[in-house]
N, C-alpha and C positions, 0 to 999 in steps of 0.2 A: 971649967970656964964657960964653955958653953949653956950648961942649965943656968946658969946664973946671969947671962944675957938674955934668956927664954923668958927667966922669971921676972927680969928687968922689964923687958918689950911687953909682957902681960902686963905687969903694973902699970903701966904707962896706959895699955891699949884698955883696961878695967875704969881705970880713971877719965879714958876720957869718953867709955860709955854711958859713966855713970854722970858725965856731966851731960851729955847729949841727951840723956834719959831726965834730967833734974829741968832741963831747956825746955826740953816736949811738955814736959807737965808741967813749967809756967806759961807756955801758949796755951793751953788748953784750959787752965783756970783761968786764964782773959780772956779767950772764946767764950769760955761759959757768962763769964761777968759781962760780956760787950752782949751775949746773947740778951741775956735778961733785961740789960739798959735797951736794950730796941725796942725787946717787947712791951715796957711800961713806955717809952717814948711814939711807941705805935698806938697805945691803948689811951693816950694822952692827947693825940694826934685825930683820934678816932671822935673823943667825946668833944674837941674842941670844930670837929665839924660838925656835927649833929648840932651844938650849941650857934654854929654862926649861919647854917644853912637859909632857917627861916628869916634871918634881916639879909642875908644875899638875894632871898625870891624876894623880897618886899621890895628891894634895892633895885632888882632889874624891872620888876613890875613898874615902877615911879620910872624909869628911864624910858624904859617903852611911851609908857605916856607921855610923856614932854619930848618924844621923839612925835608919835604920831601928832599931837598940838604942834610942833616946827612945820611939819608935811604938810599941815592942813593951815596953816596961816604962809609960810611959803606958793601954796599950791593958791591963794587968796590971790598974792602978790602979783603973780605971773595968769591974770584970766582963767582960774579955774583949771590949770593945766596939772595935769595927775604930777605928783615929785613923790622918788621915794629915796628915802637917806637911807645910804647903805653904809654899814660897819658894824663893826667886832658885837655889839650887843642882839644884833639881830640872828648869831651864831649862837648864843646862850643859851 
C-alpha cells in the first residue's frame, strides 16, 4: 500500500514539475520575443531621432530669434532698458 501512494505522490509531484518547467519555457520565449521587439523599437526610435534632430535645431534657432527680436523691440518700448525673457528655450 504504501509504494503505491509513493508512486501516486511522484506522479503527482512529476507532473507538476513538468508543468512548472513547460511555464518557465513559455516566459522565456516572451522574454526572448519582448527582447527583440525593444531592440527594433529602439533601432526605430534611434533613426527617427537622427531624422527629426536637424528641424528641431532649425526650430530652436527661429525661436531664439524671435526671442531676441521681442528683447530688442520690448527693450525699444521701455528707453533702451536691457530686458531679457527667460524660459524653457533658453535651457536648449
Amino acid at each position: 500500500m504504501s509504494s503505491f501512494c509513493l508512486s501516486k505522490r511522484l506522479v503527482g509531484y512529476v507532473d507538476r514539475l513538468r508543468d512548472d518547467l513547460k511555464q518557465i519555457l513559455t516566459l522565456a520565449d516572451k522574454m526572448t520575443f519582448h527582447e527583440k521587439e525593444m531592440v527594433v523599437k529602439r533601432d526605430e526610435a534611434i533613426q527617427e531621432q537622427t531624422e527629426i534632430q536637424p528641424k528641431l535645431d532649425l526650430i530652436i534657432k527661429k525661436t531664439r530669434e524671435v526671442q531676441k527680436q521681442m528683447e530688442i523691440e520690448i527693450s525699444k518700448k521701455y528707453k533702451d532698458r536691457n530686458v531679457n525673457i527667460m524660459g524653457e528655450i533658453n535651457t536648449v
